[in-house]
N, C-alpha and C positions, 0 to 999 in steps of 0.2 A: 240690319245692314247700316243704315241713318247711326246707329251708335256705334257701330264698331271703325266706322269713320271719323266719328266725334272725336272717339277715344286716341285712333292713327294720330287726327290733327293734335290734338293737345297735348300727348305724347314728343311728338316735334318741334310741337313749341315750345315748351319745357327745356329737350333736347337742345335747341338752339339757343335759348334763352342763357340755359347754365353753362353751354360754352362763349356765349358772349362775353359772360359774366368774369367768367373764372377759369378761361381754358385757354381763349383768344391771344397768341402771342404779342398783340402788342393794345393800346387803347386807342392808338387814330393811327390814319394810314394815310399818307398824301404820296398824290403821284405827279409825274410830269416828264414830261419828253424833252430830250434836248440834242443835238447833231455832236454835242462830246463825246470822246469816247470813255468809257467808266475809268483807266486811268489819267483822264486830266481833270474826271470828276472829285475823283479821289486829292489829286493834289491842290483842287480848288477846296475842299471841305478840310484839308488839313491846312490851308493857309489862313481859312476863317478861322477856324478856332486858334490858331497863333494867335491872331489878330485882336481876339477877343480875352477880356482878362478872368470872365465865366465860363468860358467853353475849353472842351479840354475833346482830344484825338484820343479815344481807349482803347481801338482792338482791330486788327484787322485780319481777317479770315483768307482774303483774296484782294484784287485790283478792285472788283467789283461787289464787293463782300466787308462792311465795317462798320465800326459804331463811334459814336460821338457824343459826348453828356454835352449840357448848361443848366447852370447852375444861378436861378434867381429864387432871393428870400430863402425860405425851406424847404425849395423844391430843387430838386435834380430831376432834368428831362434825360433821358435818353432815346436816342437817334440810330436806328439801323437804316446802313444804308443796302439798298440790295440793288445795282443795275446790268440788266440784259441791253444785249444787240437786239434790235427788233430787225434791223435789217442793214445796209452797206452805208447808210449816213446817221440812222437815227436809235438814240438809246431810249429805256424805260429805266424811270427813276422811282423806286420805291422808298418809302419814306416811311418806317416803322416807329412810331414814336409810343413811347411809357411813363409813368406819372409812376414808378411802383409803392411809393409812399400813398399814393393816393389814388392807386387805381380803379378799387370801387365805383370811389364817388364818381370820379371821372364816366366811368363807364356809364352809370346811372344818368348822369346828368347830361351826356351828349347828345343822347336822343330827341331830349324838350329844349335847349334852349344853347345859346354862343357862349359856350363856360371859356372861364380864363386861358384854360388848359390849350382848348381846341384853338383862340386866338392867336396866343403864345407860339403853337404847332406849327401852325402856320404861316405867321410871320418871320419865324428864323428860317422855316426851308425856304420862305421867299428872298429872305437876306440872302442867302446862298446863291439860290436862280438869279437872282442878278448880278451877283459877282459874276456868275461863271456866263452868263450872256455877256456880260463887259469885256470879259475875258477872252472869250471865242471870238470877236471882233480885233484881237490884236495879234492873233497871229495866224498862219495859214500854213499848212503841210500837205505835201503832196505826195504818194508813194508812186515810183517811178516802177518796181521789179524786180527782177534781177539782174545784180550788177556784178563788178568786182572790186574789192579793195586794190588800189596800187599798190607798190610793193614800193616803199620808201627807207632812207636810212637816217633817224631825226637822233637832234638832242632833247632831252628829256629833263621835266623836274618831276619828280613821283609826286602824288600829292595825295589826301585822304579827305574827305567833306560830304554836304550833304547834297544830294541835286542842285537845290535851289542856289546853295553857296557854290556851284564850283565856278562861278564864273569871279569868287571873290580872290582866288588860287588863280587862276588866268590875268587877271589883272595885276596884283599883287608881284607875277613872275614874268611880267610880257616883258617888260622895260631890261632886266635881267638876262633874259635870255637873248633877247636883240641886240643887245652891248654885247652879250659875249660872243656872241657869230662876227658882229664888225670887227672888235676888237682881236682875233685870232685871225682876222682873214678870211673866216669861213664863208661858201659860198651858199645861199639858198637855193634850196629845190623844191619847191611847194608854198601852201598857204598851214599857216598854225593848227594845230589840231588837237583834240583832246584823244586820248585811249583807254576806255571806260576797260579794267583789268578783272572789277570785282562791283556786281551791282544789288543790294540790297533790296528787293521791293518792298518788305515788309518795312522799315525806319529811313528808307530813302536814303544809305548810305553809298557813296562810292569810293575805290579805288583807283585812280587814273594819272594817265599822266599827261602830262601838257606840252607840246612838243614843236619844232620847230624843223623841219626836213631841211636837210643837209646833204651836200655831194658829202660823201664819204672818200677821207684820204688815208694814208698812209700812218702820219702824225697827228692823235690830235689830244688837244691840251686837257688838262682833268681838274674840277674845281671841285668841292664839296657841295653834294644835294644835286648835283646835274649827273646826269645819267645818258649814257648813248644806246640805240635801239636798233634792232631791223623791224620795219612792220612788213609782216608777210603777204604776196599776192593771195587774198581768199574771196571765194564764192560767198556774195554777201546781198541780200535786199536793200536798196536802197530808197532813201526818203530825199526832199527836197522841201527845206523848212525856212520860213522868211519871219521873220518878228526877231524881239527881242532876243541875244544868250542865255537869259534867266531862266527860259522855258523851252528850249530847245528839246528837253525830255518831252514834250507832246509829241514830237515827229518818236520817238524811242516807244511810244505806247501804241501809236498808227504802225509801224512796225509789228508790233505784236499781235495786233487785231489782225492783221493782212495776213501773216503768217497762220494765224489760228484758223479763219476763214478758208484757209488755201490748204491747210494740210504741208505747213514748210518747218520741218524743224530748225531752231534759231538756236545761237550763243547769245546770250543777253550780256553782250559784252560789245555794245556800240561804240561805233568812232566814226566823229565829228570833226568836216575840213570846213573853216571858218573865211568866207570868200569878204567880207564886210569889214570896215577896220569902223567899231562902233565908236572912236575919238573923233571920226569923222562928222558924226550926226548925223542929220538925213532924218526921213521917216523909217522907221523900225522895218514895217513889212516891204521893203524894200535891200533889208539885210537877209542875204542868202547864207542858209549851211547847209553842207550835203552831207547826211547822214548814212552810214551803214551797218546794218548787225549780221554779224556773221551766220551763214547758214551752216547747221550739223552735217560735220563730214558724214557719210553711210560706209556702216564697217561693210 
């Protein structure tokens, strides 16, 4: 009996041993929690590595699903990221990291002692964890429910960019579009607004337009690249997002978590009424925007 126990253990450890070795998806695992929600983790790990002239954004599966190389001396790390909801404020950050040039040794050597590898792992997800702490402290989002979009009648510039730039298209066209309302006479009806047409999640591309609400007349003048719209009354969740325009997409990703939690199907096709005139200055989280994504009609 004593041996056929022997045998069970050694067997296992063998077992365990060989997929340590050679089976283990990845050679270190670092974990860590944070009140982000996995896409503003996402958009935090894809601005480090902008940022960085070794780290490169390679793949994304999902918001909560992607990888990420750097690349020092003759080594390329790679970086899966995998983060869950644990619950209504707080995520689980998985940190798969790979040495595959050298994952043996790796494996071998982390057991007995602080190899380069394991160092390295861990200091870049901590460069990360503190961007994205510094980060979470500058803006604040609040999701209100269900709302409804107003039904407005604006002037419009189309414009095409990525998240992060569309505030360089809003600025670029504020002055533009302001002069051409005074200068026709036109009267406003609202605060400026962006209308997200087409949203990439995968390369963070948008379609939208930037828009200025107008009473609508009878007459109105036509210049090239400006465009006139109805925006429709719809059934929409609404957010309420104070910081910076640059990141305004965090309340668009709180949207999405709220809706997935609640069982609400959405158009991921949000629009942003901009209550803040940032020439003004001020402290940031003091600039309001009310954010809405349209909820799926039901046939």
């Amino acid at each position: 009996m004593a041996k056929k126990i022997a045998l069970t253990a050694t067997a296992l450890l063998v077992a365990g041993l060989l997929w340590y070795l050679f089976i283990m998806p990845q050679d270190y695992l670092v974990r860590f929690h944070t009140k982000a929600l996995p896409g503003t983790v996402n958009q935090i790990v894809k601005f480090w590595a902008g940022q960085k002239g070794n780290a490169s954004f390679v793949q994304q599966k999902s918001l909560g699903d992607f990888t990420s190389t750097l690349t020092q001396a003759d080594t390329t790390l790679t970086f899966r990221w995998e983060i869950s909801r644990e619950n209504d404020s707080t995520s689980l950050v998985k940190v798969k990291i790979s040495d595959h040039a050298h994952s043996l040794k790796n494996r071998i050597g982390l057991p007995f002692s602080d190899t380069d590898f394991e160092k390295r792992s861990k200091s870049t997800v901590k460069e990360v964890y503190t961007l994205l702490q510094e980060h979470l402290s500058e803006f604040k989002t609040k999701v209100v429910g269900e709302a409804v979009i107003p039904e407005k009648y604006c002037l419009c510039v189309p414009l095409e960019n990525t998240q992060l730039k569309k505030v360089t298209g809003m600025m670029q066209y504020y002055s533009k579009l302001s002069n051409f309302v005074a200068k026709n006479g036109m009267e406003p009806n609202g605060r400026p607004m962006v209308e997200v047409e087409n949203w990439n999640t995968e390369n963070d591309s948008i379609a939208y337009n930037f828009c200025f609400p107008i009473i609508k007349t009878y007459s109105l003048p036509q210049e090239k690249g400006i465009i006139y719209k109805q925006i429709k009354e719809r059934k929409a969740l609404k957010a309420i997002y104070n910081g910076n325009y640059l990141t305004s997409d965090r309340a668009w990703y709180a949207l999405l978590d709220y809706a997935e939690r609640n069982d609400i199907p959405l158009v991921k096709t949000p629009l942003e009424v901009f209550h803040s005139n940032p020439n003004m200055g001020g402290n940031e989280l003091d600039w309001k925007t009310e954010i809405f994504m349209p909820i799926k009609e039901q046939k």
